[in-house]
C-alpha positions as CSV (number, residue, x, y, z in Angstrom):
1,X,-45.7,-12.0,14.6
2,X,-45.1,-15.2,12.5
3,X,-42.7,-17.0,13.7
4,X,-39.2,-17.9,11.7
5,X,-39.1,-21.2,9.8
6,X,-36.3,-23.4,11.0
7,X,-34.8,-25.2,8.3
8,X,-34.4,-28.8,8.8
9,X,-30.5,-29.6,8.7
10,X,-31.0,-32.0,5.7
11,X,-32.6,-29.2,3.5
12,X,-29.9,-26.8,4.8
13,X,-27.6,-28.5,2.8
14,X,-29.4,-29.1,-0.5
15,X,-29.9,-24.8,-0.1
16,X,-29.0,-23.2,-3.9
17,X,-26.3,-21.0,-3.2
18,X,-28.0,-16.8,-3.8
19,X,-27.9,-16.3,-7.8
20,X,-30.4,-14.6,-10.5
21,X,-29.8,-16.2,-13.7
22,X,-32.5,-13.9,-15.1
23,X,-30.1,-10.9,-14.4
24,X,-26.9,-12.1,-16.2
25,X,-29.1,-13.2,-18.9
26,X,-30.1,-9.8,-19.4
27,X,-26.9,-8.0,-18.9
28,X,-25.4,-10.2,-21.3
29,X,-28.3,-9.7,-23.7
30,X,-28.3,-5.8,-23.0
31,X,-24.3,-5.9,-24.0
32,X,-25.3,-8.0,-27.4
33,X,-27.9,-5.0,-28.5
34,X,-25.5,-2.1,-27.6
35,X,-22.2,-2.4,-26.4
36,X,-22.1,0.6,-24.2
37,X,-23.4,-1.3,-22.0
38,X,-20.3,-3.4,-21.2
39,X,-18.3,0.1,-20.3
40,X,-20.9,0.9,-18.1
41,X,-20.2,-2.4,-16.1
42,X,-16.5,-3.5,-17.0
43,X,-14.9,-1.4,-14.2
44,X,-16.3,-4.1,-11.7
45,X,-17.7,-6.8,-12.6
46,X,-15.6,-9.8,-13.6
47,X,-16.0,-13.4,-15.6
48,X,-16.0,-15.1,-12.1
49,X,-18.7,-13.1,-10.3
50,X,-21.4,-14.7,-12.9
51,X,-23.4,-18.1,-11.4
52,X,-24.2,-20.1,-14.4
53,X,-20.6,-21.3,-16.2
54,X,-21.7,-20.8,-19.3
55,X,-22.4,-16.7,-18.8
56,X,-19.2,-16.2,-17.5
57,X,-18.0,-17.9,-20.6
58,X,-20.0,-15.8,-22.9
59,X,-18.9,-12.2,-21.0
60,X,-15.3,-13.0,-21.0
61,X,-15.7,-13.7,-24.8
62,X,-17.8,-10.3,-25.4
63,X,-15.2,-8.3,-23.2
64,X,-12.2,-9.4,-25.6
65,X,-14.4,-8.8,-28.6
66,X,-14.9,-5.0,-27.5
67,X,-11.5,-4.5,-25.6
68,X,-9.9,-5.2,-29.0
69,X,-12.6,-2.4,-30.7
70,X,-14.5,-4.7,-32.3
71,X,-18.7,-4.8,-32.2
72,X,-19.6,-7.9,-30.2
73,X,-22.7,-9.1,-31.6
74,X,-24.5,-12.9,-31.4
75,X,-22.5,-13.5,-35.0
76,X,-19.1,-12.3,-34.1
77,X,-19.0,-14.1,-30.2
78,X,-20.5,-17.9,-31.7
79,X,-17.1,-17.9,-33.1
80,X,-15.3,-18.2,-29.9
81,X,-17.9,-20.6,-27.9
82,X,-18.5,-24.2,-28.6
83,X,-21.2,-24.5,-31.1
84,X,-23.4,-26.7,-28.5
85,X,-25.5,-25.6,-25.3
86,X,-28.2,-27.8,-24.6
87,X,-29.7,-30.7,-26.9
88,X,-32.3,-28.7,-28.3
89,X,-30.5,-25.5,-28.8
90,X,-27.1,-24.5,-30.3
91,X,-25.2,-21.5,-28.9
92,X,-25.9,-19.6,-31.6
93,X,-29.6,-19.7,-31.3
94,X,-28.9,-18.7,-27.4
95,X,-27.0,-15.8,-28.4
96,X,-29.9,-14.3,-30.2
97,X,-32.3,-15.4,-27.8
98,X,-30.3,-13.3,-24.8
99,X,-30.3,-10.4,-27.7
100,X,-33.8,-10.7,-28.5
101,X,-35.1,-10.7,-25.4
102,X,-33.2,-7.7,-23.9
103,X,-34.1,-4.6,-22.1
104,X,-32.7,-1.1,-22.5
105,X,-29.4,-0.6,-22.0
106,X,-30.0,2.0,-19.3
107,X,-30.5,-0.7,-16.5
108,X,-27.2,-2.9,-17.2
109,X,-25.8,-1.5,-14.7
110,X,-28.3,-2.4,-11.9
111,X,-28.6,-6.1,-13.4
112,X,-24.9,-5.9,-12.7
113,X,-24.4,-4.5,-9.6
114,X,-27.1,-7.9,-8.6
115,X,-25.0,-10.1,-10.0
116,X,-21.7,-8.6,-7.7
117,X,-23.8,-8.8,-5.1
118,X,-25.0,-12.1,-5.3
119,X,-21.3,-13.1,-6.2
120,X,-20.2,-11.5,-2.9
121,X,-22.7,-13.2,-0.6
122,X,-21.5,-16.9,-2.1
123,X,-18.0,-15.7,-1.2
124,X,-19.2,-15.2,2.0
125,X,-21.1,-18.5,2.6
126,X,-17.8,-20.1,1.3
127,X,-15.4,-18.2,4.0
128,X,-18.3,-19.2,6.9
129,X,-18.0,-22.9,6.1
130,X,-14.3,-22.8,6.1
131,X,-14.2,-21.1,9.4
132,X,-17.0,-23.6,10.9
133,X,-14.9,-26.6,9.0
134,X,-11.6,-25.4,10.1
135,X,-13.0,-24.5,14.3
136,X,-14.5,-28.3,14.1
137,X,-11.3,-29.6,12.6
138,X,-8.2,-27.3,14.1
139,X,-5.4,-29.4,15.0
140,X,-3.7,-28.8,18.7
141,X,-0.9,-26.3,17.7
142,X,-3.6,-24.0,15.4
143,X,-4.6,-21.3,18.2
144,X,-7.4,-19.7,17.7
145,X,-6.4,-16.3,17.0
146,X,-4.8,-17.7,14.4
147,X,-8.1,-18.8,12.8
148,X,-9.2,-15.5,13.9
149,X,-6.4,-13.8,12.2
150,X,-7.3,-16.0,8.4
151,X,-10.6,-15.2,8.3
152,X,-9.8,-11.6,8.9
153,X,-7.7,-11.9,5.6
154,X,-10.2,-13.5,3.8
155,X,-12.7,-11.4,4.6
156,X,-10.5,-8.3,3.8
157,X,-9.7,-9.4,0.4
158,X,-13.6,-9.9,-0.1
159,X,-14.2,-6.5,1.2
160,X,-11.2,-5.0,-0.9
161,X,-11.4,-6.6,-4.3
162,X,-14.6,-8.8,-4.2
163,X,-12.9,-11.8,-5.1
164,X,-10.0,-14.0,-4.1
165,X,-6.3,-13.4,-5.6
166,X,-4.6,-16.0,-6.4
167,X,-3.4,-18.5,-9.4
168,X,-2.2,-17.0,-12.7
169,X,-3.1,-13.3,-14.2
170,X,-3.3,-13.2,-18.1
171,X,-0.3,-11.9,-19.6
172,X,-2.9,-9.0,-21.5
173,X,-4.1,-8.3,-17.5
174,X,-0.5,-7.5,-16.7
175,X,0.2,-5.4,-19.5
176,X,-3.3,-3.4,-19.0
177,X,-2.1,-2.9,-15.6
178,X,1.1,-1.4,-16.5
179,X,-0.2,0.7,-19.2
180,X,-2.5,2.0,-16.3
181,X,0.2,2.6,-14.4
182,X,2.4,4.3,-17.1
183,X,-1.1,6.5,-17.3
184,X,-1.5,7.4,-13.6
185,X,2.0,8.5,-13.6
186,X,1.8,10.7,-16.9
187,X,-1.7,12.4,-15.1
188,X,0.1,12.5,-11.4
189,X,1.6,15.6,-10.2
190,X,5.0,15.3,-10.9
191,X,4.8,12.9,-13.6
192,X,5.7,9.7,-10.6
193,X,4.4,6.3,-11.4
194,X,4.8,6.2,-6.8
195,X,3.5,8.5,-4.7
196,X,5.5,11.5,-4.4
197,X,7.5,11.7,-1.1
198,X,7.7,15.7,-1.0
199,X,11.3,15.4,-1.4
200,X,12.1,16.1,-5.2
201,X,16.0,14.4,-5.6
202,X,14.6,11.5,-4.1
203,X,11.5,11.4,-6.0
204,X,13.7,11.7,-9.3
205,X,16.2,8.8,-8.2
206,X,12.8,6.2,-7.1
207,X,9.9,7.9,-8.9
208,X,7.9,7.9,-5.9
209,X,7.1,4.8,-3.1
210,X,5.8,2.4,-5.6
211,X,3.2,-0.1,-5.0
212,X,3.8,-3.5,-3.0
213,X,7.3,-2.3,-2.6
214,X,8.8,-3.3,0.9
215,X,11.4,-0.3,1.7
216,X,13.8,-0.6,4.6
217,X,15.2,2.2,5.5
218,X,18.4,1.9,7.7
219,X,20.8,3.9,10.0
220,X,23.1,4.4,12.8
221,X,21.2,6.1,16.0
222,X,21.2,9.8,15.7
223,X,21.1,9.7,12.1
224,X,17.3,10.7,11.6
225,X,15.7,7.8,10.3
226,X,12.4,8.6,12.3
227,X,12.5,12.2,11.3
228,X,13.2,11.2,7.7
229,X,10.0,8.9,7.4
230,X,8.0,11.4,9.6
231,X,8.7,14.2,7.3
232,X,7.9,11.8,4.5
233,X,4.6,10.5,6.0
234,X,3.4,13.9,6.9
235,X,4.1,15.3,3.5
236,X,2.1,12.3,1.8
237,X,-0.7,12.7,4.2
238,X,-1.1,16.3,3.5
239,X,-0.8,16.1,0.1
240,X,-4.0,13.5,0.1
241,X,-6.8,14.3,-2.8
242,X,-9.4,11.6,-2.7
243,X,-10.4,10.5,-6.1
244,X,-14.1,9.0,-6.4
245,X,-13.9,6.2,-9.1
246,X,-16.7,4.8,-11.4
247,X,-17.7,1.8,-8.9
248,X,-17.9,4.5,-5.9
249,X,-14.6,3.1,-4.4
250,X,-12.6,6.2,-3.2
251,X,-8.8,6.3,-4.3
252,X,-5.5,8.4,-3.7
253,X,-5.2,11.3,-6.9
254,X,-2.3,12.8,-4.5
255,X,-1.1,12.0,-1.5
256,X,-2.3,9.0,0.1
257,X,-3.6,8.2,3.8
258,X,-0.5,7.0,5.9
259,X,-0.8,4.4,8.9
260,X,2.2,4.5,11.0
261,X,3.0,2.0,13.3
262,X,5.1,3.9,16.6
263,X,6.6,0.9,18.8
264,X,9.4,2.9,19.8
265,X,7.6,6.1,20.4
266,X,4.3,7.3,22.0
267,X,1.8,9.0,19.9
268,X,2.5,12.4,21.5
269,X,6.1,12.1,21.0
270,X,5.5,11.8,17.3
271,X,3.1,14.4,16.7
272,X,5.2,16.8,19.0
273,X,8.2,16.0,16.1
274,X,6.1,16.6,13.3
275,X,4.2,19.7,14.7
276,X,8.4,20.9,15.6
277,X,8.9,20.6,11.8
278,X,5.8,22.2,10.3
279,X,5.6,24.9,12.9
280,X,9.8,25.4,12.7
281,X,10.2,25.1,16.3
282,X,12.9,23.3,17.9
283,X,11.3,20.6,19.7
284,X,12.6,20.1,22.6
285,X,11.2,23.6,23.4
286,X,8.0,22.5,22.8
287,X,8.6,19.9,25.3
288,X,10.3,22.2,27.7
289,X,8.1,25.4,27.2
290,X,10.6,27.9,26.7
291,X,8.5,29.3,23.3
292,X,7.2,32.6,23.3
293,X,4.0,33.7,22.4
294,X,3.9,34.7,18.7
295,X,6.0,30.5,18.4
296,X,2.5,29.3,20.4
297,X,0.5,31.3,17.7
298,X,2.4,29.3,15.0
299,X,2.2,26.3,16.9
300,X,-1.8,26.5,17.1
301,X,-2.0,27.2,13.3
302,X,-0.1,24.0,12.4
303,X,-1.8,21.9,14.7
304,X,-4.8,23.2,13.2
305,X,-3.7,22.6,9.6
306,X,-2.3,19.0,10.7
307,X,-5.2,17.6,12.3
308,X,-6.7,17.7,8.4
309,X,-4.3,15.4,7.3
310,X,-5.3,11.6,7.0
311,X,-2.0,10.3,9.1
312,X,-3.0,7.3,11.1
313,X,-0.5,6.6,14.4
314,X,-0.6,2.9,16.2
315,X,1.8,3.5,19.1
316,X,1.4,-0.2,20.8
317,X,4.3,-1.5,22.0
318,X,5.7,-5.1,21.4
319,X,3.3,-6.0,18.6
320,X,3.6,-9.4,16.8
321,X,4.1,-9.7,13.1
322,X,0.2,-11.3,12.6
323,X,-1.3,-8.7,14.9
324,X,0.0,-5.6,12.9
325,X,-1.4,-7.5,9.7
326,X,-4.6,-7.6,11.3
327,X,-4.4,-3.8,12.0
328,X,-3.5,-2.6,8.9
329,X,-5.8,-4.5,6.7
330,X,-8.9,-3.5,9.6
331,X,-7.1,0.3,8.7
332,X,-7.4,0.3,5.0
333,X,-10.8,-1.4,5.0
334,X,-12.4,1.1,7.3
335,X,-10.7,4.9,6.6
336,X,-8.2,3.9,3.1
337,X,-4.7,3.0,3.3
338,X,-1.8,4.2,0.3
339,X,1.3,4.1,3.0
340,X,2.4,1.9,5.8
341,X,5.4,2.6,8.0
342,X,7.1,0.6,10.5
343,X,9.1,1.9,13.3
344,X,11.1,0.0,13.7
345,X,11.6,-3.8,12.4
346,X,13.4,-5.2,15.3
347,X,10.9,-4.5,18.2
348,X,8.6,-7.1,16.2
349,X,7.7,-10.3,17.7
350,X,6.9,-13.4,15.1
351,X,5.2,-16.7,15.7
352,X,5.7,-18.6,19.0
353,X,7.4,-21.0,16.8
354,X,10.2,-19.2,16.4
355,X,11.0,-17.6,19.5
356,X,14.1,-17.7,20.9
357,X,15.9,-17.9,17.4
358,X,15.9,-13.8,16.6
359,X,17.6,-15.2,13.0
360,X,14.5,-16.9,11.9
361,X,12.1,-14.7,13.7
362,X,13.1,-11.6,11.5
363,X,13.3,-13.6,8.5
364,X,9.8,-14.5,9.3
365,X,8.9,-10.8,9.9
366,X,10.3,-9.6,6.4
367,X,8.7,-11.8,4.9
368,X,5.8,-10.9,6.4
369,X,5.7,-7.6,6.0
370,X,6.9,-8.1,2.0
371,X,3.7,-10.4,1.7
372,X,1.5,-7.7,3.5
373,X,2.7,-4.7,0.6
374,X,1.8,-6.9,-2.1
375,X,-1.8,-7.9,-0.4
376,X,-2.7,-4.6,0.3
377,X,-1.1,-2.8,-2.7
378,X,0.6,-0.2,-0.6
379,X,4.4,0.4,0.0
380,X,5.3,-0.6,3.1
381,X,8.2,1.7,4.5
382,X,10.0,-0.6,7.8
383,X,12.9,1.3,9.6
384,X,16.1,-1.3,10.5
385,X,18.6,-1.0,13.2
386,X,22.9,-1.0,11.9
387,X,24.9,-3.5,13.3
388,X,27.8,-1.8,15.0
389,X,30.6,-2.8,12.9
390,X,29.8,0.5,11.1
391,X,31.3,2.5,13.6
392,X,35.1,0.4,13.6
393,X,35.6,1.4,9.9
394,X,36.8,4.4,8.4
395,X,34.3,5.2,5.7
396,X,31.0,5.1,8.3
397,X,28.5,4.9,5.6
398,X,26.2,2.1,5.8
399,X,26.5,-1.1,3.4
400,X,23.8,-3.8,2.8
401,X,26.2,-6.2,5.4
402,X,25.6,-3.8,7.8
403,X,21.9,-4.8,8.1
404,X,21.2,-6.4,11.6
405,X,20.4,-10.0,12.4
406,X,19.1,-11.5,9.4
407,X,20.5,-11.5,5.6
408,X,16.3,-12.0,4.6
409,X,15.7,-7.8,5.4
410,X,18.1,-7.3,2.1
411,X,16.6,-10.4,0.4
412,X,12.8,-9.7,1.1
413,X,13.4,-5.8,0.5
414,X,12.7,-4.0,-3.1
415,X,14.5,-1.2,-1.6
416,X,17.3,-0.8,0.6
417,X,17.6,2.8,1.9
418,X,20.5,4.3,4.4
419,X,21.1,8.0,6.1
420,X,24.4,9.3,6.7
421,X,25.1,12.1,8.4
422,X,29.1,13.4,7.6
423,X,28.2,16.3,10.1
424,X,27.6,13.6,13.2
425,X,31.1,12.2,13.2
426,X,32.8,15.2,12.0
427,X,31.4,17.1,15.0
428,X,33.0,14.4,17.7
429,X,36.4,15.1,16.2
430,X,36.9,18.6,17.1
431,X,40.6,19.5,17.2
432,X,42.0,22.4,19.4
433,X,40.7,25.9,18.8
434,X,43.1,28.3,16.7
435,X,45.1,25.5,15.6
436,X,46.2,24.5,11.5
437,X,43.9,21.8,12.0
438,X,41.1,23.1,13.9
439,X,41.3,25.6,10.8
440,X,40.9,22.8,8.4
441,X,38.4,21.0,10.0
442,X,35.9,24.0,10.6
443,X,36.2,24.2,6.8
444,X,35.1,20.5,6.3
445,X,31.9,21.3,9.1
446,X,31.2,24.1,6.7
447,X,31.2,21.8,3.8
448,X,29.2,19.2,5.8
449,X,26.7,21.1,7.8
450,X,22.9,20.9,7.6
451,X,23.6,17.7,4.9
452,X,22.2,14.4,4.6
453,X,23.2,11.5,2.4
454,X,20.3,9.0,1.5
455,X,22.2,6.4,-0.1
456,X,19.8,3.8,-2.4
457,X,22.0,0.6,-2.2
458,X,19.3,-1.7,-3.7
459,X,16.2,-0.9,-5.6
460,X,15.0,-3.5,-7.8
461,X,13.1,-0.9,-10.0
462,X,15.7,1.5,-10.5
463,X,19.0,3.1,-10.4
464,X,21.5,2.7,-6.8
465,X,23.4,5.6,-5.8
466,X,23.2,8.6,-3.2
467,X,20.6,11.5,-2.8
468,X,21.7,14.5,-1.3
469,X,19.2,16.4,1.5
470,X,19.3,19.2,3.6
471,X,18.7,18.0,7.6
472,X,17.8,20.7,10.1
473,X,18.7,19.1,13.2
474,X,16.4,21.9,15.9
475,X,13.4,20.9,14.2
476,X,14.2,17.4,13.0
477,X,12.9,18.2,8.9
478,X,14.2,16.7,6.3
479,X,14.4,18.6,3.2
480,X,15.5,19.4,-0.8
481,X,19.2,20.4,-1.1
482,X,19.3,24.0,-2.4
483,X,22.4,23.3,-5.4
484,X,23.6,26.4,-7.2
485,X,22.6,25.2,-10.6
486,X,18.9,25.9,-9.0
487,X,19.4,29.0,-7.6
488,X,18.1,32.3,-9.7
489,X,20.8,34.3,-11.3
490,X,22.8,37.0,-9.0
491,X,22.5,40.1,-9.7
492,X,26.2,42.3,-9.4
């Protein structure tokens, strides 16, 4: 067996980076003779994944051409390209050339998928010289899990979108994007431009957990914050319909795959709450085993049905800020990602530099977290802790003061849920039996029992105001309200 040839050090760094000119000359050339070709290869290939300047020049001017339904042909693209290319040839006589010497149309999109490729692997080379630049380089206070941590990122944006984000978008880019979105919404079950949380009033009030959103979701303890965003995760992970799209990336139709980070509660505890739920089972006989048989039947059923559902559980405890980035973006690039739940904000640790002020530590977290939605383009649902001044006022519902510790969880947030339960605090205040106002206040339990208030107090997308639910406290589900003007007509 040969031996490999080691490259000298000085020739290592006069290496072209990988490129084949030949192939974007005839894709470009194949989209001049027929311009099919460009739908074939639009859905993934961008202007910047091209080698040679000029070629990436000359697509971006054919994909305007035919975006805006007209032919793009050598005559109608010289128009938007300076006239010159080299000394001894104009752009015009290039432009036919690449015409003139195509191939069929039918292998565009393998000429293509070479030239992603080849665009990926100089992305690569250019995040392994950083890394070996910045691991010579690091100054003392840049740990190396830190450096670990960045080139994670980088390469999860590689893997994710084959290119870097960052600088400006066209205006025309942002209004393609939110036609598509007006589109997805139109064809999504429901008609939500989010994904749907199974809950219909809520739905209706948000239109669904949209993109990039970070939504805090707030309450007193006992109110049912982890039973409301359980319910909701299981509901979006069973509804999950994977969608193959043109470039063999694999989306959300429905539904979406849910990773839930648990640092107040094991894995079991979880599941046993959710399986409680689907299975309508109090559970806290499922943890005491005082169910019967034809219960264990129905328990065994559900399990069976839940284990289908893409739903995600990291249930380590005192977790930094950088370390569930890390996590989640390892989570959507290996199994898919469309939700992301944190319970709960407060038992997240930030950077060293910032310990021992909790103040700047959470702002540093929200922040975090808000940055994270946007990279990942997932809603990020993080559950908050109420400071206890709630409790000294009259009116107990929650208030955006109310949040705890830092004035950056409403700032950061797109949405600013809370639960209150009227039921909770009515109970405590149970007058003597048989009495006028024992009398009066069963009446107001009536009125109250088995209801919910999620109050929106900020959404930057929509409307504020207060969805009512119906809260099943044995089997800790969340669900619609029934409201007379939905009921069928009675029959006398």
């Amino acid at each position: 067996m040969e031996a490999v040839q080691q490259l000298h050090p000085e020739e290592a760094e006069y290496r072209l980076a990988p490129h084949n000119v030949e192939a974007e000359q005839a894709l470009l050339g194949a989209i001049l003779v027929n311009n099919e070709a460009f739908d074939r290869v639009s859905d993934f290939l961008l202007p910047e994944h091209f080698y040679e300047q000029v070629h990436a020049d000359v697509y971006q001017v054919l994909s305007k051409i035919i975006r805006t339904g007209k032919r793009a042909t050598p005559i109608t693209a010289k128009t938007f390209l300076p006239d010159e290319f080299t000394s001894d040839m104009s752009m015009s006589q290039y432009l036919a050339r690449l015409a003139a010497e195509a191939t069929t149309v039918l292998n565009a999109a393998d000429y293509a998928q070479t030239i992603y490729d080849l665009a990926i692997r100089r992305k690569l080379i250019e995040v392994g010289d950083n890394l070996s630049n910045e691991a010579y380089t690091a100054d003392v206070d840049m740990p190396p899990n830190k450096q670990i941590e960045d080139a994670e990122k980088a390469l999860f944006e590689l893997a994710e979108k084959g290119r870097y984000d960052g600088g400006f978008v066209n205006f025309d880019t942002a209004l393609r994007d939110a036609v598509n979105l007006a589109g997805e919404a139109f064809k999504r079950d429901g008609g939500l431009s989010g994904i749907s949380t199974g809950l219909s009033d809520m739905d209706r009030v948000m239109g669904g957990l949209q993109k990039s959103d970070l939504i805090i979701l707030a309450a007193r303890p006992a109110m049912g914050k982890t039973s409301l965003v359980t319910n909701i995760a299981f509901n979006i992970a069973k509804a999950y319909e994977p969608e193959t799209m043109p470039d063999g990336h694999i989306r959300a139709k429905n539904g979406g795959v849910v990773g839930f980070f648990s640092l107040e509660m094991s894995s079991e505890q979880l599941a046993t709450r959710i399986l409680a739920e689907q299975a309508e089972i109090s559970s806290s006989d499922i943890r005491r085993g005082t169910i019967h048989e034809s219960q264990f039947s129905k328990l065994v059923e559900a399990s069976q049905e839940m284990a289908k559902a893409p739903l995600y559980i990291d249930d380590t405890g005192g977790l930094a800020i950088s370390q569930l980035a890390a996590r989640a973006r390892r989570l959507k690039r290996q199994k898919g990602l469309d939700l992301m739940i944190v319970d709960y904000l407060q038992l997240l640790s930030g950077s060293s530099k910032n310990a021992g002020n909790r103040v700047q530590e959470l702002t540093e977290i929200t922040t975090s977290l808000k940055a994270l939605a946007k990279e990942l383009e997932v809603p990020v649902i993080a559950l908050s802790q109420l400071s206890r001044q709630v409790e000294s006022r009259d009116d107990k519902r929650p208030q955006l003061a109310d949040l705890r510790e830092s004035g950056s969880i409403e700032q950061d947030a797109d949405v600013v849920l809370f639960i209150y339960r009227e039921e909770y605090y009515l109970k405590n205040k149970m007058p003597k039996e048989n009495t006028p106002e024992f009398f009066t206040w069963q009446a107001e339990m009536e009125q109250v029992a088995g209801r919910a208030e999620v109050i929106i107090s900020k959404q930057r997308h929509g409307p504020t105001g207060t969805v009512q639910l119906h809260f099943n406290a044995n089997i800790t589900r969340f669900g619609n309200l029934a409201r007379e003007d939905y009921l069928p007509e009675q029959l006398d």
